[in-house]
Every structure is written in structure tokens, then in C-alpha cells.
N, C-alpha and C positions, 0 to 999 in steps of 0.2 A: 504494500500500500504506500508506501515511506518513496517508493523507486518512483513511482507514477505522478504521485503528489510532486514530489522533485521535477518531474518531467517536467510537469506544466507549465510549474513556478519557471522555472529557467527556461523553458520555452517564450511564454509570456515577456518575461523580463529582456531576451535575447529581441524580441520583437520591437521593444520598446513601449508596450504597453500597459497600460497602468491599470489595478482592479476597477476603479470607477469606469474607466471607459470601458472595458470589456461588460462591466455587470450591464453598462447605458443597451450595449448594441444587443446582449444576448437575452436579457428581460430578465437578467438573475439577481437576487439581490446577494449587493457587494461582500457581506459578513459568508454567506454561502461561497461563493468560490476561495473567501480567506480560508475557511476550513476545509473544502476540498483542499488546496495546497500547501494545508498542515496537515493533513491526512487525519482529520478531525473526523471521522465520519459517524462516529457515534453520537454526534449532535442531530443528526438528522433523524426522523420519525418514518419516514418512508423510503423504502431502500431502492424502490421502484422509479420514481421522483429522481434520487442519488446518480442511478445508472441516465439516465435521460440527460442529467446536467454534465456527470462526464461526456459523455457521448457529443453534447453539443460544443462542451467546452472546447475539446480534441479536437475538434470539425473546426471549428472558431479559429483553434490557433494552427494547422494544418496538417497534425497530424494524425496518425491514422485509428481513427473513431474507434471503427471495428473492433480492433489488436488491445486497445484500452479498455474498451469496455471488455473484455473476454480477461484480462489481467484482473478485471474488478472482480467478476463472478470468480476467479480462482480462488484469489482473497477473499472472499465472503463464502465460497464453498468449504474453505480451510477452517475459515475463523469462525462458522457455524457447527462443524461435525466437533469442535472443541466442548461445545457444547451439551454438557450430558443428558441423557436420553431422559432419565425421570423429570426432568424440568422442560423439556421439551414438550412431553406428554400431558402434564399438571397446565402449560399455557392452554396447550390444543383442549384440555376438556373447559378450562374456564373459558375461553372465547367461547365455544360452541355452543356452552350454556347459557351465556349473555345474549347469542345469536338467535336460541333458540324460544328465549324469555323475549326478547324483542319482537319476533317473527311471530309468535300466538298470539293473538290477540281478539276478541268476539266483542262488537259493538254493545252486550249486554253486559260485557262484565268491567269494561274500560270507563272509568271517569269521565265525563264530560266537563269539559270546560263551560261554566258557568260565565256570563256575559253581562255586564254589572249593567243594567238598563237605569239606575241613577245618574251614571255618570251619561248618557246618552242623550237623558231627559233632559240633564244640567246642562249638555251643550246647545240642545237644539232650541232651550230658553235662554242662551245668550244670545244665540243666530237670533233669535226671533223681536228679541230687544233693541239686539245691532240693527236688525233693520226696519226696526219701528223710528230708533231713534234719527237715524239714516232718512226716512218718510221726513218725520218730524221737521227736521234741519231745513230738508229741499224746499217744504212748504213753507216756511219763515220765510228764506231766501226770496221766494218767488214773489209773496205780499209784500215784502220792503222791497 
């Protein structure tokens, strides 16, 4: 990861490029490619997202997207199976159940959001004031 991140950065810099401007052209924000080129990447949330910004990073500064992105999957395939299998397993069943409590759901048994018809009534007696007072006004005007 160290090697790639390296790449860039002195890619970048051989170029004469600055992170602002690359982040301006590429739609990235500037703090994300700083840590792409610290090989920061466990700040990121989505590793999906990660591969797309090398990918265009690479494209950006001209070398070869592909080759990079395939270095990244190496490292994330390495730096994954480090990973022991019972915590692997413990994530995959509490998503599945959050997914699963998410996903049922029957219009009979779900909460409805109640719809405060006070605050409703409260505005459509200010409308209705505003533009009484609004009448009011124009009709003065027009007698003087």
C-alpha cells in the first residue's frame, strides 16, 4: 500500500501538481487524496468509493489505472484474510440481522408518524392574517 501511495505522491509532485488542483479537476475532496498518498486508507468507510478514487487518481496523473487498482485488491485481499474468521462471521450475522429487522416490516405493526395539525392550523392563521392585513393596507392606500 506504502509503494503505490509513494507512486502517486511523487508522481503528482514530478508533475508539478498541487492537491488543490488535482482535488478542483477530479471532484475529490483534497483531505481524500492527502490520505490516499499517506496510505491512510482506513479513514475511508467505503472501500468500493477507495478503488474508484485510485483508479481515477492513476488515470488523472497517467499512469496505469488498471495495474493500480489490481495492487489495491492485492492489499486489501492480504490485509482482509489477516482477519480472523470468528469476527468475520459475528459482523456477517449482525448486519444480516439489522438487514433483516429493516426489511420486515407490515403497515399494521409500524408506527405512524403522527402530523401535528396545531402547528398547521397556527400557520394557515398567520397566512390568513398576513393577508387580511395585506387587504387592509391596499384599501387605506387607495382612499388616501
Amino acid at each position: 500500500m506504502e509503494e503505490i501511495a509513494e507512486l502517486l505522491k511523487e508522481t503528482r509532485q514530478d508533475a508539478g501538481l498541487e492537491l488543490s488542483e488535482v482535488s478542483k479537476d477530479l471532484n475529490i475532496d483534497e483531505i481524500f487524496l492527502q490520505n490516499i498518498e499517506e496510505g491512510k486508507i482506513g479513514s475511508f468507510k467505503d472501500v468500493f468509493l477507495l478503488k474508484n478514487y485510485f483508479f481515477d487518481y492513476a488515470k488523472y496523473l497517467g499512469l496505469d489505472a488498471d495495474k493500480i487498482v489490481d495492487e489495491f485488491n492485492e492489499y486489501l485481499f492480504e490485509y482482509t484474510s489477516r482477519i480472523p474468521i470468528k469476527e468475520l462471521e459475528k459482523t456477517i450475522e449482525l448486519n444480516t440481522k439489522e438487514d433483516n429487522e429493516k426489511k420486515i416490516s407490515s403497515p399494521y405493526t409500524t408506527t405512524k408518524v403522527k402530523n401535528n395539525k396545531w402547528l398547521y392550523a397556527l400557520f394557515y392563521l398567520l397566512l390568513l392574517i398576513l393577508i387580511g392585513l395585506t387587504i387592509f393596507w391596499s384599501i387605506n392606500q387607495i382612499n388616501s
